[in-house]
C-alpha positions as CSV (number, residue, x, y, z in Angstrom):
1,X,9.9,35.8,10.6
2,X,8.4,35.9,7.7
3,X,8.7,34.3,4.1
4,X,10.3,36.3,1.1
5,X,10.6,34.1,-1.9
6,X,9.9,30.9,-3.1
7,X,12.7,28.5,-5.0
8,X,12.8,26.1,-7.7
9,X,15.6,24.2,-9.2
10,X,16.1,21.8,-12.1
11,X,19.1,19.6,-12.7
12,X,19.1,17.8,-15.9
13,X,20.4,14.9,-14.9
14,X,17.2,13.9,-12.7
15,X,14.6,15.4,-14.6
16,X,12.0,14.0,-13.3
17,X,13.4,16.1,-9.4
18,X,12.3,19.4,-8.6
19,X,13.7,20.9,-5.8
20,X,11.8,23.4,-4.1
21,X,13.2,26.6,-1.3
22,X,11.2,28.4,0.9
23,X,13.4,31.2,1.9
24,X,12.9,33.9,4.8
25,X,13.8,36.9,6.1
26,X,16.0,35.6,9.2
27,X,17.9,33.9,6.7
28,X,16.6,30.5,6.9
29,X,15.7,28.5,4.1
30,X,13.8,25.7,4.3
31,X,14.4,22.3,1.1
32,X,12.0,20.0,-0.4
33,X,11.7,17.9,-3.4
34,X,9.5,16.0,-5.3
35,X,9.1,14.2,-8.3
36,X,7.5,13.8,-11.6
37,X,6.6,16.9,-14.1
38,X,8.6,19.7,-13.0
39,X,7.5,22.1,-15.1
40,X,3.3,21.9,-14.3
41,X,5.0,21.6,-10.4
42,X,6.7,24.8,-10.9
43,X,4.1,26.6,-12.5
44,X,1.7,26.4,-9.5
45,X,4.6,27.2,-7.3
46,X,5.2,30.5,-9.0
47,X,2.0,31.5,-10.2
48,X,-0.2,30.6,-7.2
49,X,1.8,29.2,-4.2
50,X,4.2,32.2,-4.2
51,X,1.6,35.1,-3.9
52,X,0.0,33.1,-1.2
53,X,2.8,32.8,1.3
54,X,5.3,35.5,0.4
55,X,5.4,38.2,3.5
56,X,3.6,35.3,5.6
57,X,4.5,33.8,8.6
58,X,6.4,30.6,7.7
59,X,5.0,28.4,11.1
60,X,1.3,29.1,10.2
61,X,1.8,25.4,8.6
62,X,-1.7,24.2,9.0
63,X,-3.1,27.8,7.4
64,X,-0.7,27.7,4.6
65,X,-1.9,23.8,3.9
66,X,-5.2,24.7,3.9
67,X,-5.3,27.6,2.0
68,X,-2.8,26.2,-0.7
69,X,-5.3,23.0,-0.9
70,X,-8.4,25.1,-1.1
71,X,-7.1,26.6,-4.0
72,X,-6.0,22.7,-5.5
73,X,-9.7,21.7,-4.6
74,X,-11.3,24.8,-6.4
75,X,-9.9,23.8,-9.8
76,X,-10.1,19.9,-9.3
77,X,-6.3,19.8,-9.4
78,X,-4.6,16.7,-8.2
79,X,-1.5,15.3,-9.2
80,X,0.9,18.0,-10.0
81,X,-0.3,20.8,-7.7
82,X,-0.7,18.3,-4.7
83,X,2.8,17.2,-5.0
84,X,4.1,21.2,-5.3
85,X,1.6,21.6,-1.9
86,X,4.0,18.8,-0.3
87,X,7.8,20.0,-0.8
88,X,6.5,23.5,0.0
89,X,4.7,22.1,3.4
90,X,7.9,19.9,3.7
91,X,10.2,22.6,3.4
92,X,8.3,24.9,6.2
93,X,8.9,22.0,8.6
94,X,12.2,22.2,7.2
95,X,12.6,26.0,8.7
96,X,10.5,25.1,11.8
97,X,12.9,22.9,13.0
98,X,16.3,25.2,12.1
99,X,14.4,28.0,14.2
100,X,14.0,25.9,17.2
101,X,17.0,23.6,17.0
102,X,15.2,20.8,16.9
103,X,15.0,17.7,14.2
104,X,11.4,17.4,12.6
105,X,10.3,14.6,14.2
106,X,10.7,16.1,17.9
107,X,7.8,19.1,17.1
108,X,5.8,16.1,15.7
109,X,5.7,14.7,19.3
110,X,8.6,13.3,19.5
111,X,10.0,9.9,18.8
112,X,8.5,6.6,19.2
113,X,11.9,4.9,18.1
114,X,15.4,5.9,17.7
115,X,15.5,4.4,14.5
116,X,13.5,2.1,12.1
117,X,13.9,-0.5,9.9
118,X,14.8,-0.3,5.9
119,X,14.6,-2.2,2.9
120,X,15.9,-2.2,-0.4
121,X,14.2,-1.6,-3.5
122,X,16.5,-2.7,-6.0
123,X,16.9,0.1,-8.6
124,X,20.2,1.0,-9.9
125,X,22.9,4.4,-9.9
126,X,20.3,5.1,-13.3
127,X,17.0,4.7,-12.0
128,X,15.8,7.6,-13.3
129,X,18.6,9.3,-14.6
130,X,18.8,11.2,-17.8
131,X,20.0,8.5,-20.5
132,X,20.3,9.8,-23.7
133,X,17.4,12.3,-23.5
134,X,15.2,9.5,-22.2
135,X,14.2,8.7,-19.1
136,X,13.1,5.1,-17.3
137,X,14.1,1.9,-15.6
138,X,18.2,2.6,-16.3
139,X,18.9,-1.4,-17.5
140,X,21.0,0.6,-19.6
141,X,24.0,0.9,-17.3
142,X,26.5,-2.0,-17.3
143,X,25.2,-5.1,-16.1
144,X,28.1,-5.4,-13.1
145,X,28.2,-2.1,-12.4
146,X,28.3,-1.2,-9.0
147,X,25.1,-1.6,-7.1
148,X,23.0,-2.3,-10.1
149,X,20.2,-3.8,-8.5
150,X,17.7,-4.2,-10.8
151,X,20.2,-5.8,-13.2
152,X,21.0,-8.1,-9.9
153,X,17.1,-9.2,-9.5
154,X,16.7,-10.3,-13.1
155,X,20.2,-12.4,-13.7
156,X,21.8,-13.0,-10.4
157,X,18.9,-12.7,-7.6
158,X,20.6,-15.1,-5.6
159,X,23.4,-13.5,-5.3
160,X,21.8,-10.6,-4.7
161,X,20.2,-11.4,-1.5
162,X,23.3,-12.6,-0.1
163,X,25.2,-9.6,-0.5
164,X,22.0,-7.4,0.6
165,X,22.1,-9.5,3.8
166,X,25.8,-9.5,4.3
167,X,25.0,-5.9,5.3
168,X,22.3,-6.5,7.2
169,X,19.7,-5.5,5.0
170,X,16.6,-8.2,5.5
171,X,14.2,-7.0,3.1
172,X,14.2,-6.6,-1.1
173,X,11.3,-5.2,-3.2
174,X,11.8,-6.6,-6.6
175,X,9.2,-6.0,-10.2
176,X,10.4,-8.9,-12.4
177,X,6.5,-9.2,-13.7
178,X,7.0,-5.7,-15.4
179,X,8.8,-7.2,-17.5
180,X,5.9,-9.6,-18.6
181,X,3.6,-6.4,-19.1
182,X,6.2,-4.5,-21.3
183,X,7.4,-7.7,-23.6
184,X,5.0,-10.5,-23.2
185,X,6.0,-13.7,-24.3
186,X,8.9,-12.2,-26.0
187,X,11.7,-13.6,-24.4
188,X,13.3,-16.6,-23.3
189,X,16.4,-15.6,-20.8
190,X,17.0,-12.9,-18.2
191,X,20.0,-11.6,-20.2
192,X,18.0,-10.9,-22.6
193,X,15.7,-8.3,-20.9
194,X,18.0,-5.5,-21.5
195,X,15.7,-2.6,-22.5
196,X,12.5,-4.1,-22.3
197,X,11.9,-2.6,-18.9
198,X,11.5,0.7,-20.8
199,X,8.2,1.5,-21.6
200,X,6.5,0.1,-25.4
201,X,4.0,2.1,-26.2
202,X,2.5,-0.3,-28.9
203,X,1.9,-2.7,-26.1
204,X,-0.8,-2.2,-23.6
205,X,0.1,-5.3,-21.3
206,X,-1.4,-6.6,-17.9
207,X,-4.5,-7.6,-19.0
208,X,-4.2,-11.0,-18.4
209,X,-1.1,-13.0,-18.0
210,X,0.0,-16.5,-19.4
211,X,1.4,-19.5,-17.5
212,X,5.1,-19.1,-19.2
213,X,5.3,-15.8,-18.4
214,X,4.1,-16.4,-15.1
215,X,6.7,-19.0,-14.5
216,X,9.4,-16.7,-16.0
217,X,8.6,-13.6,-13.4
218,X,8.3,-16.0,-9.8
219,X,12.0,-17.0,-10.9
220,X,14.0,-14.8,-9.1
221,X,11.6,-15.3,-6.0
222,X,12.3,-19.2,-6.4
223,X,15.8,-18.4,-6.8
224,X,16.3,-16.2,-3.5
225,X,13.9,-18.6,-1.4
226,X,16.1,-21.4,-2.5
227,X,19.3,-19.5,-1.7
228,X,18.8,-17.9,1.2
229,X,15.3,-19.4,2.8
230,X,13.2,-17.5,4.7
231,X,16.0,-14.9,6.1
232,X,15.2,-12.0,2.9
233,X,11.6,-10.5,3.5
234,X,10.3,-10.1,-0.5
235,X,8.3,-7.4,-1.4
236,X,6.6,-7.3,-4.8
237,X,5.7,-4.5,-7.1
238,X,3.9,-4.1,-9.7
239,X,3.8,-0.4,-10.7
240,X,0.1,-0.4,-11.3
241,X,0.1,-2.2,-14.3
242,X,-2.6,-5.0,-13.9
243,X,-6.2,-5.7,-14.1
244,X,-8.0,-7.6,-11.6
245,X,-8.3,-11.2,-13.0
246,X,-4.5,-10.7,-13.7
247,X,-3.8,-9.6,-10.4
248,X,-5.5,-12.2,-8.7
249,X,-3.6,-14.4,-10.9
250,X,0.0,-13.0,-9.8
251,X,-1.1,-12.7,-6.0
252,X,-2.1,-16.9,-5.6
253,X,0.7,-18.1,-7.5
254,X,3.6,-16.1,-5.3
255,X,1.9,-17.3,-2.1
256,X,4.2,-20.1,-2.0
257,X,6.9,-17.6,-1.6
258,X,5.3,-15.6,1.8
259,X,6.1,-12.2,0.2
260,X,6.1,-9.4,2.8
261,X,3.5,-7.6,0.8
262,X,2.1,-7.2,-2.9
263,X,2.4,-3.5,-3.8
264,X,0.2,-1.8,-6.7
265,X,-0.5,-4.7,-8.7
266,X,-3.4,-2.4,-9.6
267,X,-4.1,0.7,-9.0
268,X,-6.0,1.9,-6.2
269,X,-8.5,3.9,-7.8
270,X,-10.7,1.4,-7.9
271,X,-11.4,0.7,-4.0
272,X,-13.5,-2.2,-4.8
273,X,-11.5,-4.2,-6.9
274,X,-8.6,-3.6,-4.4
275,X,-10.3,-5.2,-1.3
276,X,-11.3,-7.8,-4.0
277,X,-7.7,-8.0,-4.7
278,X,-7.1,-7.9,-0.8
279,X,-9.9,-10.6,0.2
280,X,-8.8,-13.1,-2.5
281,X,-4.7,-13.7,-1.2
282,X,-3.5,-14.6,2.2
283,X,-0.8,-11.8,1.2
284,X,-0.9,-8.2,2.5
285,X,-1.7,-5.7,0.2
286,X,-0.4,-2.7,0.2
287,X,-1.6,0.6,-0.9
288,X,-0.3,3.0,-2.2
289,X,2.0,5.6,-3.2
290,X,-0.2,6.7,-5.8
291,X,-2.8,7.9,-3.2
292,X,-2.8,11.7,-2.4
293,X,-4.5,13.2,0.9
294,X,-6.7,11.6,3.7
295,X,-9.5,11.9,1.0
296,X,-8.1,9.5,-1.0
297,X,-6.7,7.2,1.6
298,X,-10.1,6.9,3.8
299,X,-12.0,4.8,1.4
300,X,-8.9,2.2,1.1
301,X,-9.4,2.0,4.6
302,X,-13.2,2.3,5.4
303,X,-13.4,-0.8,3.1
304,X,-10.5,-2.9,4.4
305,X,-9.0,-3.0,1.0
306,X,-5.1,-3.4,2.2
307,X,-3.4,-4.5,5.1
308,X,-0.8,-2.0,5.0
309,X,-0.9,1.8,3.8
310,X,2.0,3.5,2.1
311,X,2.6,7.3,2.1
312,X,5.1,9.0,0.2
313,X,5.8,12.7,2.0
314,X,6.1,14.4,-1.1
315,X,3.1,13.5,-3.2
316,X,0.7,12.7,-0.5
317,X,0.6,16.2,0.7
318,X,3.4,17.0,2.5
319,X,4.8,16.1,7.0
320,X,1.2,17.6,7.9
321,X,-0.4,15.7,5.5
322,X,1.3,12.0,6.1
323,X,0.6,12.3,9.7
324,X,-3.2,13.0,9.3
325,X,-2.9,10.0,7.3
326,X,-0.8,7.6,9.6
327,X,-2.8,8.3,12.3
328,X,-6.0,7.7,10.7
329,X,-4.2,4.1,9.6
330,X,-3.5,3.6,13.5
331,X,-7.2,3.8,14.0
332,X,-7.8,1.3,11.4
333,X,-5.3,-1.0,13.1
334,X,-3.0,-0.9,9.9
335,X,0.4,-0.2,9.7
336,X,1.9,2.3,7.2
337,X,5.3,2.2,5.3
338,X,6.8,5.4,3.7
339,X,7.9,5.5,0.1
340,X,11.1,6.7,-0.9
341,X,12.6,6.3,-4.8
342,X,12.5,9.7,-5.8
343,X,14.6,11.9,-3.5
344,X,16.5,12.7,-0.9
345,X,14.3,15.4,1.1
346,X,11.4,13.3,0.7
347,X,13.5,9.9,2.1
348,X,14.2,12.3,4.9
349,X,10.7,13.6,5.6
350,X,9.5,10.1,5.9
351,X,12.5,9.2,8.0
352,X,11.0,12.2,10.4
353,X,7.5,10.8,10.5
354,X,9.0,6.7,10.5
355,X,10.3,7.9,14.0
356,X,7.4,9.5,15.3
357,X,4.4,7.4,14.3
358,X,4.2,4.6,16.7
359,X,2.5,2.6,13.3
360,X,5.7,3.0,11.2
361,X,6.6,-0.1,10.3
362,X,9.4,0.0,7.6
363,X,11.6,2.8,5.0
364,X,12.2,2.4,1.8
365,X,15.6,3.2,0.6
366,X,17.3,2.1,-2.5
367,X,21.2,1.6,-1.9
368,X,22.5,2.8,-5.3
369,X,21.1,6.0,-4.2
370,X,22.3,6.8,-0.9
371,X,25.4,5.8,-2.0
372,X,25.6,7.3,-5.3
373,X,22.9,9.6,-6.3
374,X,21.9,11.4,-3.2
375,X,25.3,12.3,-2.0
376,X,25.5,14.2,-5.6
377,X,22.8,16.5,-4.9
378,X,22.8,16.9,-0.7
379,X,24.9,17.6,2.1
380,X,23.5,14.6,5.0
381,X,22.6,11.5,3.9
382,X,21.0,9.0,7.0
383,X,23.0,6.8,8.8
384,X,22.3,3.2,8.1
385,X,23.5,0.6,10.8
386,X,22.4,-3.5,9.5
387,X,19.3,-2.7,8.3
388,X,18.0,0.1,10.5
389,X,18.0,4.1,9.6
390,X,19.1,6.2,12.8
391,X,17.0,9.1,13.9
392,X,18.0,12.4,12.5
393,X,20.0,14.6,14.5
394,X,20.6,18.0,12.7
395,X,17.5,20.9,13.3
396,X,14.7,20.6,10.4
397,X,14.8,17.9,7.9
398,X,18.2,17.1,8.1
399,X,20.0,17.9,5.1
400,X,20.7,21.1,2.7
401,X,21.4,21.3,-0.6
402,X,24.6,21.1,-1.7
403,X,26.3,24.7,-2.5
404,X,27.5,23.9,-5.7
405,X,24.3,23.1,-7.2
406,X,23.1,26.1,-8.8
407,X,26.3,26.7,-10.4
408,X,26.0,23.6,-12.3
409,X,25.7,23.2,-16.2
410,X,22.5,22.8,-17.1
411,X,20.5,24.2,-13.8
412,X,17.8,26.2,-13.6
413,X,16.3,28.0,-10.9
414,X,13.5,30.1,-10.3
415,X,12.5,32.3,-7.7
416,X,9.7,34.4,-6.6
417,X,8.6,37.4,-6.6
């Protein structure tokens, strides 16, 4: 078998979602996505990637990693062309499981669950979405729209968590303190937040915080504690937005609320200042999607500087990468938690490596999407039973494209050679 183009597609409706096809000559073709500057991603897919693999044997996975990353290293890429290395190292898992009938997590060793537990990060339907020519948080869907979310946090969190566990859903990841960062002190009522979620550049926020608008972001946590106790597990975000001080700050005064972990209140770029971070609040940290290889990852966890390690399939550096990287977690005693709020193969491929790492602890998933916005784009979406995600069954990842895709208005694709 071997491979004899590469694939990329572009639907304008989720712009920031490149979706990426290995195809071969036995007439398998393995999917991917991932997420976030499609264009640069699908330059180095067709300018470099392709001439590397095409004619090649698709299984050589490790090879094909190396080589594709040696090339990465060489010109001090990162972001972008790491991200292009993971859906095309996702999607060869992708045809190494349909040409042995088997689902991806069985040729990673096999399971060490049958299922595992998910939570919902509350984004809506527009998370994301093409609004207008603009992209961002979507508050600019109707307020009680179905399985608006992130509305729900800000003016009904409450309620919220009630419905979330009336379906058996135990855990919420909410960012109310963006907010503060992108309107500080400029608003005096949740119903009044519509929009200000979306980026301002002539405000650099998150340098330090005041007390009002500390107040104003625990309010939803006080809410849901009040409502519902300790039952909803709360997980906080904060999109990388703060500095240290700030960060501290945020961290001591939610500590009344137990949250299940503080996600990115900074970046973790600076190792230090993390385990600072990490050292200062009884509260797990946890780090971080925006980390890429076992390079990047080691010094997080050399230094002790989270509690909890987060991989996201698709930008970390693909199924070979994450599992280098969950294992060397395991040895750090730290369990890890894979991302998902971008798309639906990379949900999947952490799915895969949630059931084989005996670390996993937890998936994200946001609601709105597999109900809404992944069924629009893929043929299998997982099966969710109170709270838990089933193992795959089908061979590969799990789920194809949809056929109609290409013929959509508006679609690009590429292929090479």
């Amino acid at each position: 078998m071997k491979i004899t183009k590469l694939e990329t597609l572009h639907i304008p409706d989720y712009p920031n979602i490149l979706f990426v096809g290995v195809h071969t000559d036995a007439g398998l073709t393995g999917w991917s996505d991932t997420y976030y500057m499609p264009d640069a991603m699908r330059g180095f897919i067709h300018q470099f990637a392709s001439p590397m693999l095409v004619g090649h044997d698709p299984l050589a996975i490790e090879l094909h990693w190396r080589r594709l990353y040696e090339v990465i290293a060489h010109i001090a890429g990162k972001g972008a062309e790491i991200r292009a290395l993971s859906a095309i190292d996702c999607a060869l898992w992708d045809i190494f499981g349909q040409s042995t009938g088997l689902p991806v997590w069985q040729l990673l060793g096999g399971a060490a669950r049958d299922r595992i537990r998910t939570y919902n990060t509350c984004g809506g339907p527009g998370y994301g979405r093409n609004r207008g020519g603009r992209t961002g948080y979507g508050t600019d869907g109707p307020a009680d729209g179905k399985y608006e979310d992130l509305i729900g946090f800000m003016t009904r969190p409450a309620e919220l968590a009630q419905d979330l566990l009336s379906e058996g859903i135990t855990g919420m990841k909410i960012w109310p303190f963006d907010y503060v960062v992108h309107q500080p002190g400029g608003w005096d009522d949740w119903r009044t937040f519509k929009g200000a979620f979306e980026p301002n550049l002539r405000t650099l926020g998150g340098q330090m915080i005041s007390n009002a608008d500390l107040e104003r972001g625990l309010e939803p946590f006080r809410k849901i504690r009040e409502a519902v106790g300790d039952k909803m597990d709360l997980m906080v975000e904060g999109h990388g937005f703060w500095s240290l001080p700030a960060a501290k700050k945020i961290a001591h005064a939610l500590e009344p609320y137990k949250p299940f972990w503080i996600e990115d209140l900074m970046r973790a770029d600076d190792v230090d200042a993390l385990a600072e971070l990490q050292h200062s609040t009884t509260t797990p940290v946890l780090a971080s999607e925006y980390l890429t290889t076992r390079y990047e990852y080691k010094p997080v966890l050399d230094k002790r500087a989270a509690e909890i390690i987060m991989i996201d399939p698709t930008w970390a550096g693909g199924i070979t990468e994450s599992k280098k990287i969950a294992t060397m977690a395991e040895a750090c005693k730290r369990p890890v938690a894979m991302h998902d709020c971008t798309g639906p193969f990379t949900l999947m491929a952490g799915i895969h490596l949630a059931i084989n790492c005996t670390n996993a602890m937890i998936q994200e998933t946001v609601r709105a999407y597999l109900r809404v916005t992944y069924p629009d784009m893929v043929t299998d979406i997982p099966v969710v039973e109170r709270g838990q995600i089933l193992a795959p069954t089908k061979p590969g990842i799990g789920t194809s494209l949809l056929p109609d895709v290409r013929g959509r208005e508006g679609v690009t694709s590429v292929v090479s050679p």
